[in-house]
C-alpha positions in Angstrom: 90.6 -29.8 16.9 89.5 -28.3 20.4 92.3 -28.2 23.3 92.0 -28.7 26.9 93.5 -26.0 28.9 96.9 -26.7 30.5 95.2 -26.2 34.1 92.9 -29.2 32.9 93.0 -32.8 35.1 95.9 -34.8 33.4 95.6 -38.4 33.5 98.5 -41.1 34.7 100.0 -43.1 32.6 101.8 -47.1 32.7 104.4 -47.6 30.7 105.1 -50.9 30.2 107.6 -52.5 27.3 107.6 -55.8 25.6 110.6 -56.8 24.2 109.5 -59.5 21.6 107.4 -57.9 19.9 109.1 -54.3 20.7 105.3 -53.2 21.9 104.5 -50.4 24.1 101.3 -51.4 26.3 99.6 -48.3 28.1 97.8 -48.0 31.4 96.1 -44.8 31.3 94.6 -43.7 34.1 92.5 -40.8 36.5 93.8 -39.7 39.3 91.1 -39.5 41.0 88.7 -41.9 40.4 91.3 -44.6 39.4 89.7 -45.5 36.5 91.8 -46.7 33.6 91.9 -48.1 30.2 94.5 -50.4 29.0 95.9 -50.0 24.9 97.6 -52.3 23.6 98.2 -55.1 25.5 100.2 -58.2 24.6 100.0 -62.3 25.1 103.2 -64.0 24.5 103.6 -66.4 22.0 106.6 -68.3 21.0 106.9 -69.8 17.7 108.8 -72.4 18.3 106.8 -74.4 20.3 103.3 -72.7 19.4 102.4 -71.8 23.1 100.7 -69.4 24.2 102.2 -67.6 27.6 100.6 -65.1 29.8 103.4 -63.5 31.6 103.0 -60.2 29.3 99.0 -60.2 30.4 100.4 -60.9 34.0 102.3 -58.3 34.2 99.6 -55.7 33.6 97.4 -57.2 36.2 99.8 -57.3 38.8 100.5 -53.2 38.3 96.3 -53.1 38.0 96.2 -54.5 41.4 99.1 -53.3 42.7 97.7 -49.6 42.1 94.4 -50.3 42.3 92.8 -49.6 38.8 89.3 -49.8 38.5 89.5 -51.0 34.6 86.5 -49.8 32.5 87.6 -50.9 28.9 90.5 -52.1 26.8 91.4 -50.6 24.0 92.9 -51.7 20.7 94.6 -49.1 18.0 93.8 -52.0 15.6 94.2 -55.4 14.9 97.8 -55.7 15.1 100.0 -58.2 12.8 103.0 -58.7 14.7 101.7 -59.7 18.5 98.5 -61.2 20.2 96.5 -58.9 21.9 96.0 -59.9 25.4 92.7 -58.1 25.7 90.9 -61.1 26.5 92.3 -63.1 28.7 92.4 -59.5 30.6 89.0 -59.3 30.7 88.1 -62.5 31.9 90.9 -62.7 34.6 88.9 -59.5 35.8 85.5 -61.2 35.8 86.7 -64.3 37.2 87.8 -61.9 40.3 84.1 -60.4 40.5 85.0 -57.1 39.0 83.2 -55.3 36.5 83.4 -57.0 33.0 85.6 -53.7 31.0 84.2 -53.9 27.5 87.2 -54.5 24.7 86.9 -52.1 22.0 88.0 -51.2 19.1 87.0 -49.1 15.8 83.9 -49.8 13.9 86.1 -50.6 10.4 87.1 -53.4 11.9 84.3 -55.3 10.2 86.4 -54.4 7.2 89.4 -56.1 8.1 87.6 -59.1 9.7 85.8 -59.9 6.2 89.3 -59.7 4.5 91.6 -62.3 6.8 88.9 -64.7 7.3 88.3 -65.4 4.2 91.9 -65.8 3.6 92.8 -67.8 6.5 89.3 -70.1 6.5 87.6 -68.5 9.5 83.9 -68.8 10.0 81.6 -65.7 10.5 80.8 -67.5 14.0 84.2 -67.1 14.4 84.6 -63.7 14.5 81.8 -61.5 13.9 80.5 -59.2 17.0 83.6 -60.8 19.2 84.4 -56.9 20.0 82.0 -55.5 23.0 81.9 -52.2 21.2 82.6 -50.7 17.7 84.1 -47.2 18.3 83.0 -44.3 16.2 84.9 -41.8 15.0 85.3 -39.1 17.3 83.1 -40.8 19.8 84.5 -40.1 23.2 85.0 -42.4 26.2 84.7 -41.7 30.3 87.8 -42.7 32.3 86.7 -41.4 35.9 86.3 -37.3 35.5 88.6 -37.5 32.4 87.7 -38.0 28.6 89.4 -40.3 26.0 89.0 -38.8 22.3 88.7 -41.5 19.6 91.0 -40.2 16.7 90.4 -42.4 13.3 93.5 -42.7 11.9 94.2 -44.6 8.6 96.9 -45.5 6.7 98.7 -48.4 8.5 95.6 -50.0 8.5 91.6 -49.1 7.3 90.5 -49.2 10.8 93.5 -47.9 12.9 92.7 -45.3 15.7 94.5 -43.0 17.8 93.3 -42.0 21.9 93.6 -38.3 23.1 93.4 -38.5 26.8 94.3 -34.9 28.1 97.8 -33.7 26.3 98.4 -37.4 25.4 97.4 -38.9 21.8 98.3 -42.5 21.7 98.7 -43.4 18.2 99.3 -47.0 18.5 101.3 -48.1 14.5 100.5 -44.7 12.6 103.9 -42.9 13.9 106.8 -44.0 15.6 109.9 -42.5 17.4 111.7 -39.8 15.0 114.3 -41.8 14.4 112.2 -44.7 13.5 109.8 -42.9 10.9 106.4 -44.0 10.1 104.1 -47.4 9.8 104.4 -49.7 7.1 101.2 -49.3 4.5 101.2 -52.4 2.3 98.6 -54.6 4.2 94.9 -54.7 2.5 93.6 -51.9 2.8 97.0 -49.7 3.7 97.2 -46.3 2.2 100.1 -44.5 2.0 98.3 -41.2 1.1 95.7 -41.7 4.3 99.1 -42.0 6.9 100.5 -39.0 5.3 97.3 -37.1 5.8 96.3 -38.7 9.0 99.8 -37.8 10.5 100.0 -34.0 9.2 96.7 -33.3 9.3 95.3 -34.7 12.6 98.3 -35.6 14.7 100.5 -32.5 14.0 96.9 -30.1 14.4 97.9 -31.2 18.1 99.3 -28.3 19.8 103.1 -28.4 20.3 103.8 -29.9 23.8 101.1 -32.7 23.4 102.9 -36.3 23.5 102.8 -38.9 20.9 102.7 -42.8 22.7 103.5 -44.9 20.1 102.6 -48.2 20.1 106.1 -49.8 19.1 110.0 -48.9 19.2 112.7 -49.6 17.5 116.1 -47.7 18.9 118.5 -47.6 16.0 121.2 -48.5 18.2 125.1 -48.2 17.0 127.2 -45.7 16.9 125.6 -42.4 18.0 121.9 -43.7 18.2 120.3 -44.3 21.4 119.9 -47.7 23.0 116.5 -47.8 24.9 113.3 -47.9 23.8 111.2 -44.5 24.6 107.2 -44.3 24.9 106.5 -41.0 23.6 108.0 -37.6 21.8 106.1 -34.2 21.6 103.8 -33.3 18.8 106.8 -30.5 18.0 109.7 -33.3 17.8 108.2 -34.9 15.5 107.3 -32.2 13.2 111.3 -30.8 13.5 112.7 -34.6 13.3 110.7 -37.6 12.2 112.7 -39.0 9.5 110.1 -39.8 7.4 107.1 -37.2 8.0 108.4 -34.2 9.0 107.9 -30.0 8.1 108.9 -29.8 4.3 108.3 -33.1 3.4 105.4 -33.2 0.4 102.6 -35.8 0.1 104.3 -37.3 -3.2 107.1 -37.3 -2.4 106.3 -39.4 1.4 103.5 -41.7 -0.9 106.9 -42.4 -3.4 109.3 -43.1 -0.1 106.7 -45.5 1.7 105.9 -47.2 -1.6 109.1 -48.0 -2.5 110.2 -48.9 0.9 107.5 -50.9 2.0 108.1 -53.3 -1.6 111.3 -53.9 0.3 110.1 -55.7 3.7 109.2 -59.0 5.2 106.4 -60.0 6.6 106.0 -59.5 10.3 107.2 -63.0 12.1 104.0 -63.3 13.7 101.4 -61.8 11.2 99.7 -65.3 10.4 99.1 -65.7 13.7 98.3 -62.4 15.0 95.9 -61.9 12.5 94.0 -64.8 12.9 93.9 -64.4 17.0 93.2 -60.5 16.9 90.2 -60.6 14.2 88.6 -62.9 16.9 89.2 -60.5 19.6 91.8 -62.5 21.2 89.5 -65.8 22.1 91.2 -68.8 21.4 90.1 -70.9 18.4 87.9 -73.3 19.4 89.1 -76.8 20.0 88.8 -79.9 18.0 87.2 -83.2 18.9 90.7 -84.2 19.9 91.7 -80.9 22.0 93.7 -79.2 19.8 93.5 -75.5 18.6 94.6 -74.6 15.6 95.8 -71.8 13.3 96.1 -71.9 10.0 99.5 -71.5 8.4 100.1 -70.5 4.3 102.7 -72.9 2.7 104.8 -71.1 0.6 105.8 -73.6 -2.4 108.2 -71.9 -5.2 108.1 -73.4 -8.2 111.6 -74.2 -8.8 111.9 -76.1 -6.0 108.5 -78.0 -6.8 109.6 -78.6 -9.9 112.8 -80.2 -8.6 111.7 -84.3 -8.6 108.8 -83.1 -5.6 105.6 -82.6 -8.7 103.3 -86.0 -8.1 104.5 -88.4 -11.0 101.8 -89.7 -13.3 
């Protein structure tokens, strides 16, 4: 992969943490111009009451303002299974302020994963299909002001998952985490264990040594000895010397028969039913019934045993 020279225009970058959902959102932007993208971004949700909140979104705009950022897209890594995107309630606070509509984007497999969760959550094609304002091709490139943001495909996590280079930066959104956290999860449709392995060591560690890696989530081990605060980014070389799951020495097999076995071993994310369902639509609501109400649909998990217990319809 082609490098910028050090003396190349380096872009700004937001920082901004979610707690929840333990999401890093990214304002990235030039200099110069002030153009920016946003990746990543998050609207609240709280299970318990199923509400929607903004504060999250809010908190983006007020920084956008607040700086001055001419936005000119928002961009996802993927359709994410553990937080709603705020990308579109972003976009329309923007119009509704007479600025330039910034197209939301994301990559063109995302037709993939649409196709799969609608059918198994009930969701119309007029539901979903073209909600995005642009399908990203691989290694298609985006203008931010005088700068350049690389579109890095980057499977594993998930069929359609990207990464951004925007000067020494890659942000790599759920393909790689901290050191001490490891690596994505890979047993959603469509998840390969093999593609992350080869997606991490053979695009994200061709990066040259001092490029940084944002990731798109942390998780700080905590306890005795491990750090307490979330951090946004390490260097291409600290996770080839220390990430404790992909690191130098570490084989293909040997990764594919880690990640396999450890991913058998999870939950499901707390919001994935209805992160899914909100993200394949691009983050527009559902629409609303005859009544007002907006619904998402939620699997009932039934075991048998406890079915079986007096519950079974008699007859």
């Amino acid at each position: 992969m082609a490098t910028l020279a050090a003396h190349e225009l380096q872009p700004n970058i937001d920082t901004i943490f979610e707690p929840k959902t333990s999401t890093w959102q990214y304002i990235v932007s030039d200099p110069v111009t002030n153009d920016a993208v946003i990746i990543d971004s998050v609207l609240d949700y709280d299970p318990a009451t199923n509400t929607i909140g903004n504060a999250s979104a809010e908190q983006l705009l007020s920084l956008i303002k607040e700086r001055g950022y001419n936005i000119v897209a928002i961009l996802e890594t993927h359709a994410h299974a553990d937080h709603l995107t705020g990308a579109c309630y972003i976009q329309q606070y923007l119009l509704r302020r007479g600025k330039p509509k910034p197209p939301i984007c994301i990559g063109k497999r995302i037709t993939q994963v649409q196709h799969t969760f609608a059918a198994k959550y009930g969701l119309t094609e007029d539901e979903y299909i073209s909600v995005f304002d642009r399908l990203l091709d691989d290694d298609e490139c985006i203008r931010v002001g005088s700068l350049q943001c690389k579109v890095l495909h980057l499977p594993g996590h998930t069929p359609d998952h990207l990464g951004y280079v925007i000067g020494h930066n890659v942000f790599v959104g759920d393909s790689l985490f901290q050191p001490d956290v490891g690596s994505a999860r890979c047993d959603f449709p469509g998840g390969d264990a093999r593609a992350l392995f080869r997606s991490i060591t053979e695009k994200l560690y061709a990066l040259p040594d001092y490029y940084r890696i944002f990731v798109g989530h942390d998780y700080p081990p905590g306890g005795q000895g491990g750090r307490a605060e979330p951090r946004a980014f390490a260097t291409v070389a600290e996770e080839r010397r220390d990430n404790k799951h992909v690191r130098d020495g570490v084989d293909e097999n040997q990764f594919i028969a880690w990640r396999t076995e450890r991913d058998a071993t999870l939950a499901e994310p707390r919001l994935i039913h209805q992160s899914l369902q909100f993200n394949i639509r691009g983050g527009k609501l559902p629409e609303a019934s005859e009544h007002g109400h907006r619904f998402l649909h939620l699997p009932l998990k039934v075991p048998d045993e406890v079915w079986n217990w007096g519950f079974a319809p008699q007859g």
